[in-house]
N, C-alpha and C positions, 0 to 999 in steps of 0.2 A: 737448206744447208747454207752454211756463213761460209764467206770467202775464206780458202786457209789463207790467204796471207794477210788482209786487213783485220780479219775476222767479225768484220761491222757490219757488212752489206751484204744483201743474196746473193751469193754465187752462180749467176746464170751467164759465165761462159764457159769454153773448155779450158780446161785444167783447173776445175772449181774457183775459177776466180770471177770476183767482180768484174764490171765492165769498165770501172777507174785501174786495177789491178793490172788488166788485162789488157787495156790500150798501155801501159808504162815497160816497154819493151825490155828496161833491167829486170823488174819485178817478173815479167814473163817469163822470163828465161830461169829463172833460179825453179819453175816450178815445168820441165817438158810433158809432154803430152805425151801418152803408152807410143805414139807410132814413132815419136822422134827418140826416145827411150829404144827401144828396139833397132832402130838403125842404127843408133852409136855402138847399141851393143854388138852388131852384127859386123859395123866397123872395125872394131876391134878386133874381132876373131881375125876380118880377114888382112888386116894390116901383116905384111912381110915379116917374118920372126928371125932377126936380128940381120946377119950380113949371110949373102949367099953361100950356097955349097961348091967345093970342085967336084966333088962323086959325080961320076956316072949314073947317068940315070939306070935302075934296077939294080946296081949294085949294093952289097951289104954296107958300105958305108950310108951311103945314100938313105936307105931305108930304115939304119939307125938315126939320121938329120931328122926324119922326117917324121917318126916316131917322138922326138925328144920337142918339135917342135907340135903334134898334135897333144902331147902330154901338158904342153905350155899354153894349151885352147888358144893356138897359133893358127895359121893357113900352111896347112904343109907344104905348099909350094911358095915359091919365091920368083919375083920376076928375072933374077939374075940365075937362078940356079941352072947349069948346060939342060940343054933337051936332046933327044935323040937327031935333033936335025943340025944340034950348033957341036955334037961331041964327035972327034975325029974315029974312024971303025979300025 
C-alpha cells in the first residue's frame, strides 16, 4: 500500500504513512490515528453543553436542560450545574 499522503513510497507506518510523511509532524497531524479519532470524538460528547442550569436537581426543569442537552450528543451534566449538596432544601 502507498503512503496516502506522498503517495510514492510504502506506507509502513501508522496511519498509512511513509517513514518521510510520518516523522513531518504537520503532515502527521492532518492524517490521526482511529485511537486519537476516538478520543476527540469522545471529547466532544463530553465537553459542557453551553452555560449551566439553575434547576434543581430532579426537577422538571432540570430534566428538560438535560434532555435538550443529551439530544445535542452533549454530557448532560455540567460542572456548574447546583447538585443536591450545593442546593438549599
Amino acid at each position: 500500500m502507498k503512503c496516502q499522503h506522498c503517495k510514492e513510497k510504502e506506507a509502513n507506518r501508522p496511519r498509512d504513512l511513509c517513514w518521510t510523511c510520518f516523522e513531518d509532524r504537520e503532515v502527521r497531524d492532518l492524517y490521526p490515528s482511529e485511537g486519537e479519532a476516538r478520543r476527540e470524538l469522545a471529547a466532544n460528547r463530553a465537553r459542557p453543553f453551553g452555560t449551566p442550569t439553575l434547576a434543581r436537581p430532579g426537577s422538571e426543569a432540570k430534566i428538560r436542560v438535560m434532555i435538550a442537552r443529551a439530544e445535542a450528543n452533549r454530557s448532560i451534566f455540567h460542572p456548574g450545574d447546583p447538585t443536591i449538596e450545593t442546593t438549599p432544601v
